[in-house]
C-alpha positions in Angstrom: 4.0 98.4 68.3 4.6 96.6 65.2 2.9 98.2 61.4 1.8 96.0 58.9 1.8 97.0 55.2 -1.5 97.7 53.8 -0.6 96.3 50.7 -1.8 92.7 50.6 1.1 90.5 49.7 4.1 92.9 50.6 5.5 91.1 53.3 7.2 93.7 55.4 6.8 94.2 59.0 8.1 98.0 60.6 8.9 97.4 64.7 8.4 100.7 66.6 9.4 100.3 69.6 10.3 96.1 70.0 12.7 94.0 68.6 11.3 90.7 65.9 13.1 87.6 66.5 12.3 84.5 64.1 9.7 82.0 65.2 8.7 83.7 68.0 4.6 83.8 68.5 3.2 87.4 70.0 -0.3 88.1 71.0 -1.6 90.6 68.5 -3.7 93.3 70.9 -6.3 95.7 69.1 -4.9 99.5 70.0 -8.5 100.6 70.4 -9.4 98.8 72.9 -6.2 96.7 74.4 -7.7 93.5 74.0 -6.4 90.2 72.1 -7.5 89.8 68.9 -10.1 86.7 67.9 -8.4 83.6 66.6 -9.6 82.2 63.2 -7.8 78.9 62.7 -4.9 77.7 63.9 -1.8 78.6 60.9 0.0 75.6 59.2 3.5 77.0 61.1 1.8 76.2 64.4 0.6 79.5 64.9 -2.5 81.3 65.2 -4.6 83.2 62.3 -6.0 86.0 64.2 -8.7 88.2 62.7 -8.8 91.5 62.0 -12.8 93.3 61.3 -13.5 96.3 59.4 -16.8 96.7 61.2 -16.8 96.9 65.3 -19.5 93.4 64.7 -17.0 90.6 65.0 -18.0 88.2 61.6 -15.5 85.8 60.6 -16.9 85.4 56.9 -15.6 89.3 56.5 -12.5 89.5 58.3 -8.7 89.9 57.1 -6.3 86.9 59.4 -3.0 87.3 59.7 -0.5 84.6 61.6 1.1 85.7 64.7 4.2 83.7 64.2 6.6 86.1 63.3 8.4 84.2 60.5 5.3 82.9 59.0 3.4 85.8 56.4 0.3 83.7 56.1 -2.5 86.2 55.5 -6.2 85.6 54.4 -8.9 88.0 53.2 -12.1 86.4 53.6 -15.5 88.1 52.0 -18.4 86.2 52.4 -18.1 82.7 51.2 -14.7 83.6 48.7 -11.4 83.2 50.8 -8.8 85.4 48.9 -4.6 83.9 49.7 -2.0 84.8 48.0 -1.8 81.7 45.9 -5.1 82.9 44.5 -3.6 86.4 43.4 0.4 85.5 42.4 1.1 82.3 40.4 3.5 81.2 42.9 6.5 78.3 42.5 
C-alpha cells in the first residue's frame, strides 16, 4: 500500500508495506473495491494517468489523475471544463 499526500503539489509518496523503485509502472487498485483504477490518458513519461472520483459515478470531467509511473509526479485536477496542473498553480522554471 502506498499513501499519497493530500496536498496537491507535495510530491511525496509514503510505501507501507512495498518497496518504490524508479521507473517502474504499478497498477493503482481502488482499496474499496480491489479493482484497477480507470485510465484517463496516457502520461507524457509513457505511463498511464489513472483517475481517481470523489463520487461512486465514474465522470472524467470531475476526476483527480495521477501517473502510475513511479518517477513521474504528473497529477491533474479536472472540474468540469477547467483542467488544474501544477504549471497553472506554481510559476515553474
Amino acid at each position: 500500500m502506498v499513501a499519497l499526500s493530500p496536498v496537491y503539489g507535495y510530491k511525496s509518496r509514503v510505501c507501507l508495506d512495498v518497496e518504490l523503485k524508479e521507473e517502474e509502472i504499478w497498477e493503482i487498485i481502488s482499496p474499496e473495491c480491489n479493482e484497477p483504477l480507470p485510465t484517463f490518458a496516457k502520461c507524457s513519461c509513457g505511463g498511464d494517468l489513472v483517475a481517481m472520483f470523489a463520487e461512486k459515478e465514474k465522470d472524467f470531467s470531475d476526476c483527480l489523475t495521477i501517473c502510475n509511473r513511479i518517477n513521474c509526479f504528473n497529477a491533474e485536477i479536472h472540474l468540469g471544463n477547467e483542467m488544474i496542473s501544477l504549471s497553472t498553480i506554481f510559476d515553474i522554471k
